[in-house]
N, C-alpha and C positions, 0 to 999 in steps of 0.2 A: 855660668854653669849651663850646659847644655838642659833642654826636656827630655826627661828621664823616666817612662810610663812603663808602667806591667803590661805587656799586650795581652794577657789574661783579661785585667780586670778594671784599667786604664786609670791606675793608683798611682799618685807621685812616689816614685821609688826610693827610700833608703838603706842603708845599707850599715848603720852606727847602731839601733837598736832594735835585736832579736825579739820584743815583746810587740815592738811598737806595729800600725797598722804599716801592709805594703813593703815588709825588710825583705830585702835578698842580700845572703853573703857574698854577691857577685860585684866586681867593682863597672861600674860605666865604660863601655865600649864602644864606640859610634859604628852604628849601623849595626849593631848582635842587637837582637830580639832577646828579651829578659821576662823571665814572667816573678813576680813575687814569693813568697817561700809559700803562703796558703794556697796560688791559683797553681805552682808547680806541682803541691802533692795531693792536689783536687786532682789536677789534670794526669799524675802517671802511678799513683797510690791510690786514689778513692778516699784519701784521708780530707773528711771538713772539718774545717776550724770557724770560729764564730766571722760573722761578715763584720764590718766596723762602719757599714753606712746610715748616720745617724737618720730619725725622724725631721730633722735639720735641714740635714744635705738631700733629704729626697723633696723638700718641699720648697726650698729655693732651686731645684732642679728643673720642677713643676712650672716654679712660677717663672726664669728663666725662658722655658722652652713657649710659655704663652706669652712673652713679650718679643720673641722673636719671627717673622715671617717665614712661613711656608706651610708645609702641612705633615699629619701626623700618618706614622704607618703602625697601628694599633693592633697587636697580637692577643689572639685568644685563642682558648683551649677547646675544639670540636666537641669532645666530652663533656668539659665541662667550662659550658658556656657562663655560666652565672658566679661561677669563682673566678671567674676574669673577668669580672667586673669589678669597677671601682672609682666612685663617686668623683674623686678629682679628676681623673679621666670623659667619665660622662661630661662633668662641665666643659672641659678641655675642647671635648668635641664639637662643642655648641657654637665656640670662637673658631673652629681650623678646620679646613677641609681635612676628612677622614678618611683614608682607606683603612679598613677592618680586614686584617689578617686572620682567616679560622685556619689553624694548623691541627697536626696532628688528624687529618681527616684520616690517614691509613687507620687508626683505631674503630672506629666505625665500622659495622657491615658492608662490605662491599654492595651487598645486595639494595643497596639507597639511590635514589635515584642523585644523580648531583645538582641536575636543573634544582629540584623538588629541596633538597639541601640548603642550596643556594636561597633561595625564598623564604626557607624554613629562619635560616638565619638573619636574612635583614627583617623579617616580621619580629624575631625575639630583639633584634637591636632597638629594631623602632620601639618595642613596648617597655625596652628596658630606660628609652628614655637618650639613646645615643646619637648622636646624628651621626650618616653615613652615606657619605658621597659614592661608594666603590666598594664591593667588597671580594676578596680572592678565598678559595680554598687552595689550599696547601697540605704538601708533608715536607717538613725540610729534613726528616730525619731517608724519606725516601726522595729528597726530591723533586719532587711531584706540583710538576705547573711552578715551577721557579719564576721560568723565561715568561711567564705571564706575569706573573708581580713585580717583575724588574721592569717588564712592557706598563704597563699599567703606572706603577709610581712615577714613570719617566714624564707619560701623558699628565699624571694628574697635577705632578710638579712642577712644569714648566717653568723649570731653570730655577725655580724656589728651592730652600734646603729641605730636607727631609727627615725627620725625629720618628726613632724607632722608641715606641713606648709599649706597656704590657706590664702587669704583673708577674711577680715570681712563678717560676716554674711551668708556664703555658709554652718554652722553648721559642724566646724572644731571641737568646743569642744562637740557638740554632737554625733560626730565618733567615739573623745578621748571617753566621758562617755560610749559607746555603747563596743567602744572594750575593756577596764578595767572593764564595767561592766560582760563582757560576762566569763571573764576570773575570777569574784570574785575576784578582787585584789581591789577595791575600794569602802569602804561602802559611802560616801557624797563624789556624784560627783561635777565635778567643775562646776562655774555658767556658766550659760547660758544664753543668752539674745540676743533682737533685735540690742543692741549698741555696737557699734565699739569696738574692743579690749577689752575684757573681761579680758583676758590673757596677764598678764602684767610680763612674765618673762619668761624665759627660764626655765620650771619644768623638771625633769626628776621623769621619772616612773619606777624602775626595773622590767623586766621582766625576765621570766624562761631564755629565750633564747635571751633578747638584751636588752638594755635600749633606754625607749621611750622618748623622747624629744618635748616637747609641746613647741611651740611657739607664738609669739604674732602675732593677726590678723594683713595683711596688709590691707593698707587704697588703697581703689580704685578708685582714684579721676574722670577715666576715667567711672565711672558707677554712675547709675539715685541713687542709694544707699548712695552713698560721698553727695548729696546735702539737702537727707529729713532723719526727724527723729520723733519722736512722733508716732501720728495716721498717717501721711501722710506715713511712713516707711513701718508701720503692714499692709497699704492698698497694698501694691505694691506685698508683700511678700506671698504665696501662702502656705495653712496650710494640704491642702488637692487636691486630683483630681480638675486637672484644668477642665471648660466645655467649650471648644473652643467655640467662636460666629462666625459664619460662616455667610456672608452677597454674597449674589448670583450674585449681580451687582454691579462693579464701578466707571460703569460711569456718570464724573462730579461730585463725590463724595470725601468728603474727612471723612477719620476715625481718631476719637480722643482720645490716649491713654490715659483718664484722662485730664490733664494740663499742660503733661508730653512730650506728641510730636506727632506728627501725621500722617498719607500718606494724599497725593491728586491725582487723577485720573485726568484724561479729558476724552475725549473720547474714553473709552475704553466697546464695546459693550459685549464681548466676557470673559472678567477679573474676577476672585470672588478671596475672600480672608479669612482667619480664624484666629483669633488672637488666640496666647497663652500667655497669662497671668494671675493674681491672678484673680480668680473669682471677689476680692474686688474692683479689679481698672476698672472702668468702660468704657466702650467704646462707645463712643457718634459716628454715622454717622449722616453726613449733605450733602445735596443737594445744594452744595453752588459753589461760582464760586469765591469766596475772604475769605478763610482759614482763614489770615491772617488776617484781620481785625475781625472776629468771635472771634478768639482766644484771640484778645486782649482785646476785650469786656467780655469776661467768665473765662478767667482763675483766678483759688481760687474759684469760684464760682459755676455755672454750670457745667466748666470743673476743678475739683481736685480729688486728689491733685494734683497740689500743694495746700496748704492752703494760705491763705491771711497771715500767722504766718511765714510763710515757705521763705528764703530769693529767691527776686528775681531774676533768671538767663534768661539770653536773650534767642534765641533760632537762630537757624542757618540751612539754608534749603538748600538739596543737591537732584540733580537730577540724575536717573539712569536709564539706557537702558536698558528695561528688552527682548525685543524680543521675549513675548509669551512664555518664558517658566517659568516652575516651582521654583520658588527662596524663599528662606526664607527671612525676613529683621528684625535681629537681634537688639533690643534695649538695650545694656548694663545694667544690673539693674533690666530690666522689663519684658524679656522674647524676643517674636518674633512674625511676621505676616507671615503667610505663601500666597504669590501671586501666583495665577495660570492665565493665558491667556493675563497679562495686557503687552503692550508693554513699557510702560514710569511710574513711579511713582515720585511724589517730597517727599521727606521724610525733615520731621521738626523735628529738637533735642535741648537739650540745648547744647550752645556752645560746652564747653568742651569735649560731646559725640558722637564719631564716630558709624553710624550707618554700618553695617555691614553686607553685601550680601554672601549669602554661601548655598550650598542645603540643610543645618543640617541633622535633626534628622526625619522629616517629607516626605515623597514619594510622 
């Protein structure tokens, strides 16, 4: 029997059982391109159905792709740099020469410098503990410096294979489509989508000078992305130039990421602050002196997402000495708030997510 793959989602295909993972009612045709029945109404419906890639298959994928030579082309999300992280990745990187993908740079203010960017991010790689040999910005959704990263992975690979890795949703197989497409080697790129693992197998690509190895998204339990899906996901996730909200005062003030988490101030006379996130996810300020009970009155509602649909996660509140000066406060998932002048912030998350103090990407 012939190999018989989804170019979707690089699943062995069958076609006996409609429940089972990877069915298409299509019978085998050599040389017809086939995508699966989940990656076909992902790809011309918008309809997701659950992924089927176990915690199993993503760990012997792991360990596969570190017992084999070459090096990695590791995607992250320009936003949201600390939700693309992920601990078996960081180790990953400590064995394999790295190049770090930051995509989605079109979301960002154009008004950033790119050198200044560019700096900005291998300092957060370094502190986050990643080694990095190289690192590119990109848009593959515009893009943007392709021909640099096909340049760049050729130099770093040196005729070694190449493993494209990343967590869910930082738009790993939209780099893959961007740089196969750039290169005319791929008429029906793979699918694409807002849902977890799309890429349900270890694909290889030949290329002129190495073979490309596409892998399956990791799950990021640690980011606001692992808990929503639907509308509440498309809200979070940012399609175009962010317009930071810039609020001039914050004191006695608390700002609300959506339903999603929030700062509180006291009296801070001197403090302003500027969120970066999806223009979609809205940012509620309140003049309030009990957050917490606000919160628990509006969330799904006034404050979402979350939605009322969306499973409910507690939330967990951490206090940090900021001393006046300039600090970012990283939301895994959702982006960041940039504080200036405040000396104390309480920061509100769902349990699971550690919020994150670091100078980023902002001056």
């Amino acid at each position: 029997m012939p190999e018989w793959r989804c170019i979707g989602c690089g699943g062995p295909l069958q076609n006996t059982s409609p429940d089972a993972p990877f069915y298409t009612p299509k019978s085998y045709q050599e040389g017809v391109p086939i995508y699966c029945e989940r990656c076909y109404k992902i790809r011309h419906y918008g309809q997701i159905k659950p992924s089927f890639v176990s915690e199993r298959v993503l760990a012997e994928t792991l360990t596969l792709v570190e017992s084999r030579p070459g090096i990695l082309l590791w995607t992250v999300d320009a936003l949201d740099f600390y939700g693309s992280m992920h601990p078996d990745l960081i180790a990953l990187s400590a064995h394999k020469r790295t190049l770090l993908i930051v995509n989605k740079i079109d979301v960002l203010p154009k008004s950033l410098s790119r050198e200044k960017l560019r700096q900005a991010y291998l300092t957060m790689a370094h502190d986050a503990g990643v080694s990095v040999e190289d690192l590119v910005l990109v848009s593959a959704l515009k893009k943007t410096d392709i021909d640099t990263l096909i340049e760049r992975t050729r130099l770093l690979s040196k005729g070694q294979d190449v493993t494209l890795v990343g967590v869910s949703n930082v738009g790993k197989s939209s780099v893959l489509n961007a740089m196969l497409g750039a290169q005319q080697l791929m008429k029906n790129p793979i699918t694409t989508s807002f849902e977890a693992n799309i890429t349900q197998g270890l694909i290889p690509f030949r290329l002129k000078d190495y073979t490309l190895y596409d892998t399956p998204g990791l799950r990021a339990k640690h980011a606001y992305r692992h808990y929503l899906s639907g509308d509440s996901l498309r809200r979070i996730m940012p399609f175009k130039e962010i317009k930071p909200t810039v609020f001039q005062t914050v004191s006695h003030r608390s700002f609300f990421l959506g339903g999603l988490a929030y700062l509180s101030f006291t009296d801070e006379p001197t403090g302003h602050i500027a969120t970066y996130v999806a223009n979609t996810l809205l940012v509620h300020a309140r003049l309030d002196e009990n957050p917490e009970a606000f919160y628990d009155a509006k969330v799904g509602h006034l404050l979402n997402p979350p939605a009322t649909t969306d499973p409910s996660v507690p939330l967990k509140r951490t206090t940090f000495e900021l001393k006046g000066a300039a600090i970012s406060v990283f939301f895994p998932g959702l982006g960041f708030v940039r504080v200036w002048g405040a000396h104390a912030v309480q920061v509100a998350t769902y349990e699971p997510i550690e919020p994150i103090l670091h100078p980023g990407v902002i001056g």
